[in-house]
C-alpha positions as CSV (number, residue, x, y, z in Angstrom):
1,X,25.7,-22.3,29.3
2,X,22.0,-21.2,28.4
3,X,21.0,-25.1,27.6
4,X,22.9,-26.1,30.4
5,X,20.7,-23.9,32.6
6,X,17.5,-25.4,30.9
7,X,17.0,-22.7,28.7
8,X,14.5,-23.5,25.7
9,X,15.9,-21.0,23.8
10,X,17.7,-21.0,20.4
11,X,21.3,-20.7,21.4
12,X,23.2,-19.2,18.4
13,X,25.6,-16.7,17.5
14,X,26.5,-14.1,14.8
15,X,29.1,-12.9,13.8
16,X,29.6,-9.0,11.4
17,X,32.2,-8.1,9.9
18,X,31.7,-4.7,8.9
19,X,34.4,-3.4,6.5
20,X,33.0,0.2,5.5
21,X,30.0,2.1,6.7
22,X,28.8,4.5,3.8
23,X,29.2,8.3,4.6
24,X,25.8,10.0,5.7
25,X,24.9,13.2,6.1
26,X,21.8,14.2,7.3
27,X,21.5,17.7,5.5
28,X,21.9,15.4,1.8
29,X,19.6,13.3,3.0
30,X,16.8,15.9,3.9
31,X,17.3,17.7,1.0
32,X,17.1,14.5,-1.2
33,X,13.5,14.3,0.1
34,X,12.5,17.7,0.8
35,X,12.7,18.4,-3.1
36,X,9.1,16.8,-3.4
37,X,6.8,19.3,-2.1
38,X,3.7,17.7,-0.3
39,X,0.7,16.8,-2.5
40,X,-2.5,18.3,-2.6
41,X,-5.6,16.9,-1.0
42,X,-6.7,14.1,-3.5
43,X,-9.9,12.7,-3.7
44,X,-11.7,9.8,-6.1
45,X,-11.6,11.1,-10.0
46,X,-8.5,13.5,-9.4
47,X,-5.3,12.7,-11.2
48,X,-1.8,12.6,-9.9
49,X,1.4,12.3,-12.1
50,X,-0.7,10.3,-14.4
51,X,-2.5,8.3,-11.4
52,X,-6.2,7.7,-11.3
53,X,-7.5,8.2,-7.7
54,X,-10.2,5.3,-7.5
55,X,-11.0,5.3,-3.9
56,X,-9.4,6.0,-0.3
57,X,-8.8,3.3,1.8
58,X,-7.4,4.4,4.9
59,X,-7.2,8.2,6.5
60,X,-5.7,9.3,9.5
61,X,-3.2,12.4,10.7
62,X,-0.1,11.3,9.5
63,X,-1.6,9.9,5.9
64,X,-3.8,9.0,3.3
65,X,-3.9,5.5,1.2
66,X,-5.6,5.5,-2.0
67,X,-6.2,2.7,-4.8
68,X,-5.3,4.3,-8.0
69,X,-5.2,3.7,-11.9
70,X,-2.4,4.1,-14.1
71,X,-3.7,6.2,-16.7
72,X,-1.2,5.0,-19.1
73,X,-1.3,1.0,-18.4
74,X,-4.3,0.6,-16.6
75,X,-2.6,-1.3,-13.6
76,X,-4.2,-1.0,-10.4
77,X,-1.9,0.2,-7.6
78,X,-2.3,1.7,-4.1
79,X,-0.8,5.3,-3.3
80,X,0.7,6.5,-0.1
81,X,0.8,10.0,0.6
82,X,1.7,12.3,3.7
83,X,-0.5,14.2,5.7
84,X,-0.4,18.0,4.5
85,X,-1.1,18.8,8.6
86,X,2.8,17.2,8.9
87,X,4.6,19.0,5.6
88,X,6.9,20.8,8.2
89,X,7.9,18.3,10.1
90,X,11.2,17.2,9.4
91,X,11.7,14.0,11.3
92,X,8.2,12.7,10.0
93,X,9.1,13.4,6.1
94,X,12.4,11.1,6.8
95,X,10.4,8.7,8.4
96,X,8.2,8.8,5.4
97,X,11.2,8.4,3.0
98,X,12.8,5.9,5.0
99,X,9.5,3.8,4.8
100,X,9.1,3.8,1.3
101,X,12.7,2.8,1.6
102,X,12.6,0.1,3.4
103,X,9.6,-1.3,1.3
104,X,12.0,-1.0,-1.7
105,X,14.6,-3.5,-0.1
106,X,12.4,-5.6,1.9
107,X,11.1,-8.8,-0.4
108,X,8.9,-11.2,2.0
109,X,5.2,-12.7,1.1
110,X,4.3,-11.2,4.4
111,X,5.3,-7.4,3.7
112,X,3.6,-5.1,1.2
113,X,5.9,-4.4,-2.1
114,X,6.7,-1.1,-2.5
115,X,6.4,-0.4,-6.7
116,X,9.3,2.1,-8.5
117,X,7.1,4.6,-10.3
118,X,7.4,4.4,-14.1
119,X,7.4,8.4,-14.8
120,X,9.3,10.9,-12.2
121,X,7.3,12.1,-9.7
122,X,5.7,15.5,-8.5
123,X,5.0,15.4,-5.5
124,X,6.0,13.1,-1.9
125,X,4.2,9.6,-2.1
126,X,4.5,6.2,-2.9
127,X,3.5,3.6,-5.1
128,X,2.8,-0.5,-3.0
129,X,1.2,-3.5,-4.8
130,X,-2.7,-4.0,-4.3
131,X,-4.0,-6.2,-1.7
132,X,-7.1,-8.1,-2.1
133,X,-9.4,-8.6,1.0
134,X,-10.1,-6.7,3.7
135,X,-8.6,-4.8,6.7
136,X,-8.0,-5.7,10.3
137,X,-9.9,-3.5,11.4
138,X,-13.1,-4.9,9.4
139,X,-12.3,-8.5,10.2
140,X,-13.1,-7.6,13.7
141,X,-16.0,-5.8,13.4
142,X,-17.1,-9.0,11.1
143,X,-15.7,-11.4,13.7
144,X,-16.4,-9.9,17.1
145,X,-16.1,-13.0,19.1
146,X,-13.7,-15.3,16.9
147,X,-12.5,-18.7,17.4
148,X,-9.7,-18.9,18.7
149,X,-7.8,-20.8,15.7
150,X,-8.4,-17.9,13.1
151,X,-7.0,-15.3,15.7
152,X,-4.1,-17.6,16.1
153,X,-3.2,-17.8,12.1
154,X,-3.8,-14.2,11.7
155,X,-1.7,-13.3,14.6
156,X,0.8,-15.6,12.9
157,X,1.0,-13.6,10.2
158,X,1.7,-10.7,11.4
159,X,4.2,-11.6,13.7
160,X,6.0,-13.0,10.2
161,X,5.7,-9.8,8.8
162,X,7.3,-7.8,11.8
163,X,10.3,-10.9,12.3
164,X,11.0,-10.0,8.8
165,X,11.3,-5.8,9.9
166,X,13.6,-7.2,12.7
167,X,16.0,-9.6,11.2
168,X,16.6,-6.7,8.5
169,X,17.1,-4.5,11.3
């Protein structure tokens, strides 16, 4: 009916059959990931669970992003860690699990990998692949009146990235 009416739109259908939904409970979920107390404030030369801090890339109030070392392999790697300002704040700390979750399951070129930690961890963070380049937000202060074609690719890529958040729900 939707081509019919003219529509340009894909006109497709899916079909779920969902057979069992795992139990969840909330309180063994919390308590899952409210065993990793918060870390501390980390800064370049500190060491955490046998990670090099190299450098902070990106602050802000809910968290910090750091390129780090692994003392024992030398691979570089970039650390995600929670704001201390948010350490009682139960629906953020699930959102921070859940995050580092979702980077576990999701595999695209166009979404950062989240990396299993070799050794068992101290304290709430995670662990993504390192990204060579540089951020949005410097792009535009190096491009403040683009062409339109560069905007256009980069705004295709990042459109990827989120079609690949919603098809996995």
């Amino acid at each position: 009916q939707a081509v019919a009416a003219g529509s340009h739109d894909d006109v497709t259908a899916q079909l779920i059959a969902i057979r069992q939904i795992p139990a969840r409970h909330e309180k063994e979920i919390f308590s899952r990931i409210s065993q990793l107390p918060f870390p501390p404030y980390l800064g370049p030369g500190m060491s955490l669970d046998g990670y090099l801090i190299e450098q902070e890339i990106h602050s802000s109030h809910t968290s910090q992003i750091f390129r780090v070392r692994d003392q024992h392999s030398a691979e570089l790697l970039m650390m995600k860690t929670p704001s201390l300002e948010l350490k009682d704040n139960r629906a953020y700390v699930e959102r921070f699990y859940r995050e580092e979750w979702a980077g576990k399951h999701i595999q695209s070129p166009w979404v950062v990998k989240v990396i299993e930690p070799l050794r068992k961890r101290s304290f709430l963070y995670y662990l993504m692949e390192p990204l060579s380049g540089i951020t949005l937000r410097e792009w535009i202060r190096q491009n403040p009146q683009p062409e339109p074609a560069p905007v256009v690719e980069l705004i295709q890529k990042v459109i990827a990235g989120i079609l690949v958040f919603h098809r996995l729900d």
